[in-house]
Structure formats: structure tokens, C-alpha cells
C-alpha positions, 0 to 999 in steps of 0.5 A, a space after each residue: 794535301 802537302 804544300 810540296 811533294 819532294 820526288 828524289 829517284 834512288 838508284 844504288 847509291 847507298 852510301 848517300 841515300 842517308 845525308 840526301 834524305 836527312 837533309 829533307 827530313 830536317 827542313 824548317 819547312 814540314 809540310 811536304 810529302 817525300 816520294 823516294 822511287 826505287 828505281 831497282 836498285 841492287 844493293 841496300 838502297 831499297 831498304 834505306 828508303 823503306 826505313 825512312 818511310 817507317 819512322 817518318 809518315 811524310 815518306 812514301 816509297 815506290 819500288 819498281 823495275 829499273 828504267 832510268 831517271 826520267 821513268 823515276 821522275 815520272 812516277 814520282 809525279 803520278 804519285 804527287 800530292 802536293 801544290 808544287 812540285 821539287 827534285 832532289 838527286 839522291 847524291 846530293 843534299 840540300 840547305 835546311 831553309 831550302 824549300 822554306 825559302 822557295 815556298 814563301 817565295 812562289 807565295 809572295 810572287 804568285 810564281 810557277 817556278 822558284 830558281 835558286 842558285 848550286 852549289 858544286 861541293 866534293 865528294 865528303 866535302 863539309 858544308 855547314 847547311 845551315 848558314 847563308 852566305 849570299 846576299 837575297 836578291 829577287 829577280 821575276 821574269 816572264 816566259 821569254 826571259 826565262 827562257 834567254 836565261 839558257 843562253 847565258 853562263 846561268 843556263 845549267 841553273 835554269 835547266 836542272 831540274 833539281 834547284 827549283 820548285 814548279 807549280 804542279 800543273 805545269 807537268 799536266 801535259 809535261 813529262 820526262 822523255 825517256 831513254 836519255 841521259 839527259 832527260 832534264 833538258 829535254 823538258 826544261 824548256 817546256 816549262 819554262 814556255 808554260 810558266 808565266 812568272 818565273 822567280 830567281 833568287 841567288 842564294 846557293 841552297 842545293 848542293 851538288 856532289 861532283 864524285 867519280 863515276 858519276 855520269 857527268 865525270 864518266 868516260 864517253 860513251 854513245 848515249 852522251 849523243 842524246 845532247 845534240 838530238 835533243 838540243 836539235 828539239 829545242 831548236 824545233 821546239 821555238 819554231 814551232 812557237 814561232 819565237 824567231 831570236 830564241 830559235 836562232 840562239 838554240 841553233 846556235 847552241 846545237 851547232 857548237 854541242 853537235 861539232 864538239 861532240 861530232 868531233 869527241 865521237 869520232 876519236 871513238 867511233 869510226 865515221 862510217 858507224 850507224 850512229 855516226 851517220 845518225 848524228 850527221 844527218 841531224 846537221 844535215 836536217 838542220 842545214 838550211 836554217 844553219 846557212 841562213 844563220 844571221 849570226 854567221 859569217 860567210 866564212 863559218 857558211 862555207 865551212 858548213 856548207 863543206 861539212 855538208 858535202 863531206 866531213 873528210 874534206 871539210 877536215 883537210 880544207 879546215 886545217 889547211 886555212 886554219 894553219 899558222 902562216 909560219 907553218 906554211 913557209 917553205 
């Protein structure tokens, strides 16, 4: 059985099937199981991922019907082998001490989760993989300050899936949910609860490729809503687990994402759109533990409670006191 099963989804990009697989292949780490799931692709990636299964054993291929990250994510780990668990996106690459490093370190630790830092680089940027420029420093942490970590400029490195190895169990009773964009978050939270010992080490070990049309640099479109409802889940999440300051900074967090996208939608999308309403009900749901918010004013209370009651007004009143004082000079 492999130390670590590798699961990358594979989704028409097959311009950067090779230099992602490649950068797996070529680990000082061998044992691991690379498990590339071929999420009905409709140009060559399907037959890039079957060569790499022919000239090396390590390489398992899943061919199935299109359904999304999670749903390849999800059969990557029916199909895993391996004592833990990691992610590559199949646009990106990795450092070739990558999983050496993770590995020896949820060794030494006896950890659940390994974190290392990204690093952004550019479509066709080159990066030399095999240097490292960044000081080692370890920090072990428990659920709780795990957790914090997603309320801090750090949060994005302890929600991607893909900068990290987990000790399988912890996807026992875990999976992706499907039918979101952003699937990662709504599990990131799940596991950092159930892990007892989580590692972070600050080295810059995964490249992420920032390339147009990618869904992160894609114009706006419905399903980014997912964010709100999902973060709304967080928040349920830590109630449910009664972890009062981690709920309160996940209402906050939802407030800030439902209000920039409620704002960015509605430059789209007609208010009286059903979808508009969905995500109005959300804050409307949400209301009560909004307004006994410890962290805000009275100020913030009354706006929220005029949101409440209508978006319109809410809007005119807003602006209205929120208008420079010169402006409001005869």
C-alpha cells in the first residue's frame, strides 16, 4: 500500500496535463499512488492520462461522466490506497520536495494534516522547482487554532485543498459536497474540527497558475453565490459544535462575503430574480445572531435591521448618511 495516494481531477486542460503530472512523477518521494480522474474531458486529456498510466505503474486512471471537481475528488478517494491523502490541480505543479517534505513531517509530528504555503505564479512563468527559498519553520497547532487560522490573511492556505496531505481517515465520514463551485470550502472546516494535530510549515512548495479563463478569473455568473451559502454553513457548522468565538467569526465572515456579493449580483441580476430573493433569505435566516453580534455597533445594527425590512430603503438611507458633508451643502 502507498505511503500517499495523489488524487489530481482532469478537466480539458490539456496543454497542462503534462508539466502538472510531470512535477508528480519526478518527487524525491516515490511511494505514492497517483490516481488522475478524468472528469469527461472532450479533448485529448483522457488520453494524456492513460499514457502516463502505461509507462509508469504508480498511475491509476478513472474515466467517468462529467460532474465537477468535488465528484472527481470524491472518486479519487474511493479509489485511494494510500495512508494519506493530497490533491493537485491538474493547471498547477508542485516542488519536487513537495510530498517529501509533507510526509517526513506528519512523520515526525504524528500529524493529521500537513499545510505548506503557495505560491501564485503566471501562466508560462518559469520557476525552478527545485530550489528553496524560504526559511523552514514549524508550527503544530490543535483543532481550535487551526480553525482561527481562517480568519486571518493566512485563511485561503488552510482552505485549498491542494497544498496539504490528510491522514485518510479523516475523509471516513467526510466527502466533497457536490454541485459547488467552491467545493473545497465546504469541507475545509470538517477536517480541520476532526484533525488533532495540524502542521504548518512555511515553505512555498505548490504552484498555483493564475490563467485566464480559469473560474477564479471568470466574469460573474450565478453559481459564485454558492460562497455565501456555504460560509452561511460554516457558521451553523460551529453552533452546532458549540464553538461560540469560531461562530461568531464565521457570521462575520458571511456578512462581509453575502453583502459584496449581494451588491456584485445585483448589478447583474434584477432583485426581484428568484435567486435574489434565495440569497436574501439567507441574511434573513441569519438575522437574529447578526444583531446580537458582539462585534457590532449600533450603527451597523440599525443598517441590518433596515436591510431586514427592505434593501431599497436601506440603500437611499445608506447613502444618504453616508455622504460626504460637503455634498450635503446647499
Amino acid at each position: 500500500m502507498a505511503k500517499i495516494s495523489i488524487i489530481v481531477p482532469v478537466y480539458n486542460l490539456e496543454k497542462f496535463i503534462a508539466k502538472c503530472v510531470e512535477s508528480i512523477l519526478s518527487q524525491t518521494f516515490t511511494d505514492f499512488q497517483l490516481i488522475l480522474v478524468n472528469d469527461g474531458s472532450t479533448d485529448n486529456s483522457g488520453k494524456l492520462c492513460d499514457y502516463y498510466a502505461a509507462i509508469d505503474q504508480r498511475v491509476k486512471v478513472i474515466h467517468k461522466e462529467n460532474g465537477g471537481v468535488a465528484s472527481s475528488r470524491n472518486a479519487g478517494l474511493t479509489a485511494s490506497e494510500g495512508k494519506y491523502i493530497g490533491f493537485v490541480d491538474n493547471d498547477d505543479y508542485i516542488h519536487e520536495s513537495m510530498y517529501e517534505i509533507l510526509y517526513n513531517t506528519a512523520v515526525i509530528h504524528s500529524s493529521d494534516i500537513v499545510v505548506c504555503d503557495f505560491k501564485k505564479v503566471m501562466e508560462g512563468q518559469f520557476i525552478d522547482i527545485s530550489s528553496l527559498q524560504n526559511p523552514l519553520s514549524v508550527r503544530n497547532m490543535n483543532n481550535i487554532d487551526a480553525l482561527n487560522q481562517l480568519y486571518t490573511e493566512n485563511g485561503l492556505t488552510f482552505v485549498c485543498p491542494w497544498n496539504k496531505i490528510y491522514k485518510r481517515e479523516l475523509f471516513d465520514d467526510i466527502k466533497y459536497e457536490e454541485g459547488f463551485i467552491n467545493d473545497d470550502e465546504t469541507i475545509a472546516h470538517k477536517l480541520l474540527y476532526e484533525s488533532d494535530r495540524t502542521t504548518y510549515i512555511n515553505l512555498q512548495l505548490y504552484y498555483y497558475v493564475q490563467r485566464e479563463g480559469s473560474q477564479m478569473n471568470s466574469p460573474f455568473n450565478i453559481k459564485r453565490l454558492d460562497a455565501v451559502y456555504i460560509l452561511k454553513s460554516r457558521a451553523l457548522f460551529f453552533k452546532e459544535k458549540n464553538e461560540k468565538d469560531l461562530q461568531q467569526k464565521a457570521l462575520k465572515h458571511f456578512l462581509e462575503k453575502f453583502f459584496w456579493y449581494y451588491s456584485l449580483a445585483g448589478i447583474h441580476i434584477d432583485r426581484k430574480n428568484k435567486e435574489m430573493k434565495k440569497l436574501k433569505s439567507t441574511f434573513d435566516s441569519s438575522f437574529f445572531e447578526l444583531i446580537t453580534h458582539r462585534e457590532f455597533g449600533w450603527k451597523q445594527k440599525i443598517y441590518l435591521t433596515l436591510f431586514r425590512i427592505s434593501p431599497s430603503m436601506y440603500d437611499v438611507i445608506k447613502n444618504l448618511l453616508e455622504r460626504p458633508k460637503q455634498e450635503m451643502k446647499p
